[in-house]
NUBA-786963 format. One record per residue (C-alpha): residue in one letter; x, y, z. Coordinates in pm, whole numbers, plus 50000, padded with zeros to 5 digits. Layout:
N
AXYZ...
***
This chain:
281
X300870923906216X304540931106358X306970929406101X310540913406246X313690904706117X316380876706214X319740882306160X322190873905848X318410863105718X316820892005402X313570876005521X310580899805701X308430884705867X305120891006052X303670875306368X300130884006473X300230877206818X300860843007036X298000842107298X296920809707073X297930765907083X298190765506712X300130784906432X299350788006075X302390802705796X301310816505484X303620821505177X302910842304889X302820838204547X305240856004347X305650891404236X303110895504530X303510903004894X301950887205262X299350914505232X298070887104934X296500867805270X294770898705429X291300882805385X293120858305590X294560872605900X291100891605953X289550855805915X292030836406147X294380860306378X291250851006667X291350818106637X295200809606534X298600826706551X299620839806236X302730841206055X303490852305742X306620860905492X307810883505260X309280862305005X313190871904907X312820901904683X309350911704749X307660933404962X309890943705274X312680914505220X314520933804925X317780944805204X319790914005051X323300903305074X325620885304818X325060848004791X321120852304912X318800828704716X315420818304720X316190783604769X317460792405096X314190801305236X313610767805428X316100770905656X315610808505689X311770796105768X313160772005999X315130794806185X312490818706258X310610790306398X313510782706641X313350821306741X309620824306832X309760787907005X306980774806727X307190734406746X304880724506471X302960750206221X299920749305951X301730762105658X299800773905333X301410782305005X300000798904687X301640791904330X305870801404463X305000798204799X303410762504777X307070755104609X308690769504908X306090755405136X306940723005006X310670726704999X310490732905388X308650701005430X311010680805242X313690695805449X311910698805792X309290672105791X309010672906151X308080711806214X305000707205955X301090701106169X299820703805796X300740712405405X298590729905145X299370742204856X297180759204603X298560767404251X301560751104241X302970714404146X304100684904321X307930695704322X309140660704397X307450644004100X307310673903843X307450661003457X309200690503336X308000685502977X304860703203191X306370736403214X307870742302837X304250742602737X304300776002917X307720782902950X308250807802599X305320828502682X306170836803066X309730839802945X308640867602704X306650883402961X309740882703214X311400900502937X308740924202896X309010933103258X312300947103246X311120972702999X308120979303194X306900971003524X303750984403504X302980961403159X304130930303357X301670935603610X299010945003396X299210911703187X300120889503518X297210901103738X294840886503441X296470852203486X296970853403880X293550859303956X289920860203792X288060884203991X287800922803919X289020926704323X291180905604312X293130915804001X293130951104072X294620943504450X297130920404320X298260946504047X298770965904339X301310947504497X302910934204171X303350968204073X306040971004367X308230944104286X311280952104170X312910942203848X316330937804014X314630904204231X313560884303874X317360873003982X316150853204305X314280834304091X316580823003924X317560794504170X314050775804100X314670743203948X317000733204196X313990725804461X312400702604193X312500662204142X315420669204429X313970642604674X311520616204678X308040619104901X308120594405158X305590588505419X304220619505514X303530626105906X301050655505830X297930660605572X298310672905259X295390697105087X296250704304744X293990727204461X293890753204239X291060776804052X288680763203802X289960789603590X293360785803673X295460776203359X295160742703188X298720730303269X297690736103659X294720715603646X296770689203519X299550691903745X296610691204070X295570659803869X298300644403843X299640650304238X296920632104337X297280603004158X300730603904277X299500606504648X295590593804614X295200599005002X295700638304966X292800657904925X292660675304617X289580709604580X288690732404280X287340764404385X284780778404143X284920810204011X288680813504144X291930814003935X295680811103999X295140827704384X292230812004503X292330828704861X291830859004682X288950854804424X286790835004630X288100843705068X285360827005237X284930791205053X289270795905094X289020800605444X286430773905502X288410751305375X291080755305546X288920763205898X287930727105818X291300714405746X293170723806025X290200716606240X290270678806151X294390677806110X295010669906494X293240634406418X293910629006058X297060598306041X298490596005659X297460559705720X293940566605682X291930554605404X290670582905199X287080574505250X288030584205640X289860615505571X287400649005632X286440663205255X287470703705225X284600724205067X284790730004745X284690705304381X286910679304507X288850656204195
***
């Protein structure tokens, strides 16, 4: 993958190559890095073009300048598009990137082919109530993390993934991120309950881990009842990062998702729409 940078932009980004029609951008989760979707690009880099991110304040995009924010990242997205002449794109988003992957939707419906997020919450109709459940305990492990890095990541990689392999490579990259970018976090909340889903022109896959936490089960729940024509999966034996505990149902699902997108119409019925592998809701 060739990492590149824009500009007045702290984003990195990597491209795998553009001898394909289609392109696919995948956002990782936070106190990760891209190298979260390496099952990934082996998978897909022969079949699609790849792009990928470093979120603001992880992995290579830490080279920041004052007034940089997370919340920023859509049009940052969007101009990287503009740069490597990409019309439409598959995006994917795990946990902070299927916020972000999300936010660029609501703010560039037009560039999205497809949308799916895994581990994350429908931003636009987010009961808030949701996240104080959980709020005082990742608070006090933010805390934590100042004092010690290497504590953080220990605790986190238990609840961002279920598998042995999987926790051990995402302790790797959490490991790496520095305290300083807790900060572009900060900015958040102002992405949520910020605009109202209309008519989508693109399909929407949405899911999480059967072992994911209770209050993201709910939240997958609840987005599809408030868009029942979605498609909704549970991986089995997969927590918070699902393309990491279990990579080949992940990238079968999406294989099949993408593969059906070009003739999928938000109109459809649901009974019409293509079913993703996996325990749908």
């Amino acid at each position: 993958m060739k990492a590149m940078k824009l500009p007045n932009s702290p984003i990195t980004y990597f491209i795998s190559g553009t001898e394909h029609t289609e392109w696919v951008l995948f956002i990782h989760a936070a106190f990760a890095n891209h190298n979260m979707f390496k099952a990934q690009f082996a998978y897909f880099r022969n079949k699609y073009n790849i792009l990928a991110i470093d979120i603001i304040g992880h992995g290579q995009s830490t080279d920041t300048q004052k007034g940089d924010s997370i919340d920023k990242t859509a049009d940052w997205i969007s101009d990287i598009l503009k740069v490597e002449n990409i019309g439409k794109i598959h995006i994917v988003g795990v946990s902070l990137g299927a916020v972000l992957a999300q936010d660029f939707a609501n703010h560039y419906p037009n560039s999205v082919c497809s949308l799916a997020c895994f581990g994350g919450y429908d931003i636009n109709n987010f009961d808030m109530n949701m996240q104080k459940k959980n709020g005082a305990k990742q608070m006090l492990m933010m805390l934590r993390a100042l004092f010690s890095v290497k504590w953080f990541a220990k605790e986190n990689k238990k609840i961002s993934a279920h598998t042995i392999q999987a926790q051990n490579e995402f302790f790797d990259m959490n490991i790496l991120f520095p305290k300083k970018s807790f900060m572009f976090l900060a900015t958040l909340n102002s992405m949520v309950n910020k605009h109202q889903t209309g008519k989508r022109k693109y399909p929407l896959l949405i899911g999480c881990g059967s072992f994911d936490i209770p209050m993201e089960l709910e939240a997958i729940k609840q987005w599809k009842i408030n868009e029942p024509t979605c498609r909704a999966v549970i991986f089995e034996h997969a927590g918070h990062c699902v393309n990491m505990d279990v990579p080949q149902e992940f990238n079968k699902t999406m294989e099949d998702f993408w593969a059906s997108a070009e003739d999928m119409e938000p109109t459809l019925a649901e009974s019409q729409i293509p079913r993703p592998k996996g325990r749908d809701i």
